[in-house]
C-alpha positions in Angstrom: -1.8 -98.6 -25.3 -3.5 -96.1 -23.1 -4.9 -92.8 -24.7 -3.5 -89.8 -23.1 -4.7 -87.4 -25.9 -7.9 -85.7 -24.4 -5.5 -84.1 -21.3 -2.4 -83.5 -23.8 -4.9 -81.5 -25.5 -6.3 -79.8 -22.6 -2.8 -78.7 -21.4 -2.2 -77.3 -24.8 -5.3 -75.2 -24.9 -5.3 -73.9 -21.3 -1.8 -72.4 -22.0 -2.7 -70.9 -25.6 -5.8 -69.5 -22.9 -3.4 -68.2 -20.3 -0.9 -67.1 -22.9 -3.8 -64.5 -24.9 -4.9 -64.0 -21.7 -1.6 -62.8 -20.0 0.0 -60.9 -23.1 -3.4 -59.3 -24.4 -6.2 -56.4 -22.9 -9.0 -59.7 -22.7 -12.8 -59.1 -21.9 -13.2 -60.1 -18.6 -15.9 -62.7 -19.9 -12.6 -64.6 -21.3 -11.1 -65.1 -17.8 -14.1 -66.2 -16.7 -14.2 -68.9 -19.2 -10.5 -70.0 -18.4 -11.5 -70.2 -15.0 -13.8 -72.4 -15.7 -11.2 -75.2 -16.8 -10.0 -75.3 -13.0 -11.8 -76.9 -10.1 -13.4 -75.4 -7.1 -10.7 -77.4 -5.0 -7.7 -76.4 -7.7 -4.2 -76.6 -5.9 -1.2 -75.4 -7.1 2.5 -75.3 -6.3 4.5 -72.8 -7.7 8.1 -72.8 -9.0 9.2 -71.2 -6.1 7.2 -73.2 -3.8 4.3 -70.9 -3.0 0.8 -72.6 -2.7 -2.1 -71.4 -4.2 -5.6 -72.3 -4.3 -8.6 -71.4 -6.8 -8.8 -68.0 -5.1 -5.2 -67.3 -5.3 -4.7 -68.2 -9.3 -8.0 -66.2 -10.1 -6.3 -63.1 -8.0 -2.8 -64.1 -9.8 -4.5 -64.0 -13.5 -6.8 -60.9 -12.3 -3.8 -58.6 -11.9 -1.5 -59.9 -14.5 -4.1 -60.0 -17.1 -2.8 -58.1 -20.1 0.6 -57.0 -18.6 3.0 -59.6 -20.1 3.7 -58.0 -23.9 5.2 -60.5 -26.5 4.6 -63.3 -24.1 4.4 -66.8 -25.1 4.6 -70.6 -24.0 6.2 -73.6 -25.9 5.3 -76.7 -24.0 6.7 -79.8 -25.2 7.7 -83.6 -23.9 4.2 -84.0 -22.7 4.0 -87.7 -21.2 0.8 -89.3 -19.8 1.8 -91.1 -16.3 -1.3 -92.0 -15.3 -4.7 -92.8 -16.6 -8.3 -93.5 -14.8 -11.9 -93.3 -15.4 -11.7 -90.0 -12.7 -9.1 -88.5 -14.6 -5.4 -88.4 -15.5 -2.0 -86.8 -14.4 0.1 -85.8 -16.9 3.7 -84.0 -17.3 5.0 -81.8 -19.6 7.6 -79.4 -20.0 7.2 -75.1 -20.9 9.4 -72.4 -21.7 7.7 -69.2 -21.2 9.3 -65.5 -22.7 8.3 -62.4 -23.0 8.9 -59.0 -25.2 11.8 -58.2 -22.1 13.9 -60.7 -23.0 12.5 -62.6 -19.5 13.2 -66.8 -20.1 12.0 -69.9 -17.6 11.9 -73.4 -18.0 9.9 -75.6 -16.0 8.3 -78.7 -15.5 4.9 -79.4 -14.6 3.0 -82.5 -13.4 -1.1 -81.9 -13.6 -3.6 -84.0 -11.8 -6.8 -83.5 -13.9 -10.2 -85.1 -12.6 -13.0 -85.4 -15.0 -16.7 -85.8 -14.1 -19.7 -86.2 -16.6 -16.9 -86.0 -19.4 -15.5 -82.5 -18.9 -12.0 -82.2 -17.2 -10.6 -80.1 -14.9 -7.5 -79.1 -13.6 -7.3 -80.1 -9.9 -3.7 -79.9 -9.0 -0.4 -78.6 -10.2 3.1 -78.5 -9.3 5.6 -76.9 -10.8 9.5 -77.3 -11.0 12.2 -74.6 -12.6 14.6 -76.4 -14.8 18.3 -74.9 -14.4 19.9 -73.4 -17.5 
Protein backbone atom coordinates (compact mmCIF):
# COMPACT_ATOMS: atom_id res chain seq x y z
CA UNK A 1 0.00 0.00 0.00
CA UNK A 2 1.52 3.25 -0.74
CA UNK A 3 1.48 6.12 1.98
CA UNK A 4 -0.09 9.17 0.78
CA UNK A 5 -0.46 10.72 4.28
CA UNK A 6 2.45 13.25 4.52
CA UNK A 7 0.78 15.39 1.27
CA UNK A 8 -3.02 14.67 2.55
CA UNK A 9 -1.76 16.36 5.46
CA UNK A 10 -0.03 19.15 3.74
CA UNK A 11 -3.12 19.93 1.68
CA UNK A 12 -5.13 20.12 4.84
CA UNK A 13 -2.81 22.56 6.58
CA UNK A 14 -2.07 24.84 3.65
CA UNK A 15 -5.81 25.47 3.33
CA UNK A 16 -6.55 25.92 7.33
CA UNK A 17 -3.29 28.56 6.36
CA UNK A 18 -5.03 30.21 3.43
CA UNK A 19 -8.37 30.04 5.12
CA UNK A 20 -7.02 32.25 8.58
CA UNK A 21 -5.18 33.96 6.28
CA UNK A 22 -8.00 35.06 3.84
CA UNK A 23 -10.86 35.65 6.45
CA UNK A 24 -8.57 37.18 9.27
CA UNK A 25 -6.26 40.91 9.67
CA UNK A 26 -2.84 38.34 9.70
CA UNK A 27 0.75 39.75 10.54
CA UNK A 28 2.37 39.89 7.45
CA UNK A 29 5.12 37.53 9.00
CA UNK A 30 2.23 34.72 8.62
CA UNK A 31 1.98 35.12 4.76
CA UNK A 32 5.41 34.97 4.62
CA UNK A 33 5.39 31.61 6.24
CA UNK A 34 2.58 30.28 3.92
CA UNK A 35 4.56 31.31 1.12
CA UNK A 36 7.04 29.40 2.14
CA UNK A 37 5.03 25.99 1.49
CA UNK A 38 5.16 27.01 -2.44
CA UNK A 39 8.08 26.65 -4.71
CA UNK A 40 10.10 29.25 -6.44
CA UNK A 41 8.74 27.67 -9.83
CA UNK A 42 4.95 27.29 -8.31
CA UNK A 43 2.32 27.02 -11.20
CA UNK A 44 -1.10 27.36 -10.96
CA UNK A 45 -4.31 27.11 -13.03
CA UNK A 46 -7.17 28.61 -11.85
CA UNK A 47 -10.88 27.65 -12.10
CA UNK A 48 -11.45 29.89 -14.63
CA UNK A 49 -8.33 29.05 -16.47
CA UNK A 50 -6.02 31.91 -15.59
CA UNK A 51 -2.31 31.03 -14.97
CA UNK A 52 -0.40 32.12 -12.31
CA UNK A 53 2.99 31.79 -11.15
CA UNK A 54 4.74 32.36 -7.59
CA UNK A 55 4.52 36.15 -8.21
CA UNK A 56 0.98 36.15 -9.12
CA UNK A 57 -0.40 33.87 -5.94
CA UNK A 58 1.86 36.09 -3.57
CA UNK A 59 0.08 39.36 -5.28
CA UNK A 60 -3.37 37.34 -5.22
CA UNK A 61 -2.99 36.47 -1.29
CA UNK A 62 -1.36 40.16 -0.68
CA UNK A 63 -4.59 41.94 -1.59
CA UNK A 64 -7.08 39.46 -0.45
CA UNK A 65 -5.53 38.95 2.82
CA UNK A 66 -8.16 39.64 5.47
CA UNK A 67 -11.03 40.55 3.16
CA UNK A 68 -13.08 37.26 3.00
CA UNK A 69 -15.27 37.42 6.52
CA UNK A 70 -16.77 34.05 7.73
CA UNK A 71 -14.72 32.26 5.08
CA UNK A 72 -13.94 28.74 5.27
CA UNK A 73 -12.85 25.52 3.19
CA UNK A 74 -14.06 21.89 3.62
CA UNK A 75 -11.84 19.71 1.47
CA UNK A 76 -12.71 16.15 1.32
CA UNK A 77 -12.23 12.91 -1.08
CA UNK A 78 -8.50 13.50 -1.02
CA UNK A 79 -6.97 10.53 -3.17
CA UNK A 80 -3.13 9.97 -3.63
CA UNK A 81 -2.58 9.28 -7.66
CA UNK A 82 0.84 9.24 -7.56
CA UNK A 83 3.79 8.60 -5.35
CA UNK A 84 7.81 9.12 -5.83
CA UNK A 85 10.86 9.64 -3.88
CA UNK A 86 10.60 13.56 -5.58
CA UNK A 87 7.31 13.95 -4.50
CA UNK A 88 3.58 13.23 -5.04
CA UNK A 89 0.39 14.50 -6.90
CA UNK A 90 -2.54 14.33 -5.18
CA UNK A 91 -6.43 15.21 -5.66
CA UNK A 92 -8.95 16.36 -3.58
CA UNK A 93 -12.04 18.10 -3.61
CA UNK A 94 -13.03 21.88 -1.62
CA UNK A 95 -16.00 23.80 -1.01
CA UNK A 96 -15.13 27.26 -0.08
CA UNK A 97 -18.09 29.93 1.61
CA UNK A 98 -18.07 32.85 2.97
CA UNK A 99 -20.20 35.31 5.53
CA UNK A 100 -22.05 36.58 1.89
CA UNK A 101 -23.62 33.55 1.28
CA UNK A 102 -20.74 33.10 -1.77
CA UNK A 103 -20.50 28.90 -2.51
CA UNK A 104 -17.85 26.98 -5.09
CA UNK A 105 -16.97 23.64 -5.46
CA UNK A 106 -13.90 22.51 -7.06
CA UNK A 107 -11.50 19.99 -7.70
CA UNK A 108 -7.93 20.26 -7.41
CA UNK A 109 -4.98 17.99 -8.58
CA UNK A 110 -1.49 19.22 -6.77
CA UNK A 111 1.93 18.22 -7.90
CA UNK A 112 4.07 18.49 -4.80
CA UNK A 113 8.01 17.95 -5.05
CA UNK A 114 9.91 17.33 -1.96
CA UNK A 115 13.70 17.92 -1.51
CA UNK A 116 15.79 17.24 1.76
CA UNK A 117 12.35 16.08 3.28
CA UNK A 118 10.28 19.23 3.14
CA UNK A 119 7.54 19.52 0.41
CA UNK A 120 6.32 21.94 -1.63
CA UNK A 121 3.64 22.84 -3.66
CA UNK A 122 4.90 23.00 -7.32
CA UNK A 123 1.80 22.88 -9.40
CA UNK A 124 -1.94 23.25 -9.22
CA UNK A 125 -4.85 23.01 -11.33
CA UNK A 126 -8.10 23.69 -10.52
CA UNK A 127 -11.56 22.60 -11.89
CA UNK A 128 -15.23 24.18 -10.76
CA UNK A 129 -17.63 21.41 -10.12
CA UNK A 130 -21.26 22.34 -11.48
CA UNK A 131 -24.09 22.48 -8.89
Amino acid sequence: MTDFTEYFEEVIQAHVAIEQWLSEERKLSELEQLLTRFSAQFSMVSPLGRVLDFAALNELFLMAGGKKLGFRIELSELRGISLHDGGATVSYREHQTDATGLHSDRRSTVVFEKEDGKIFWRHLHETFCKE
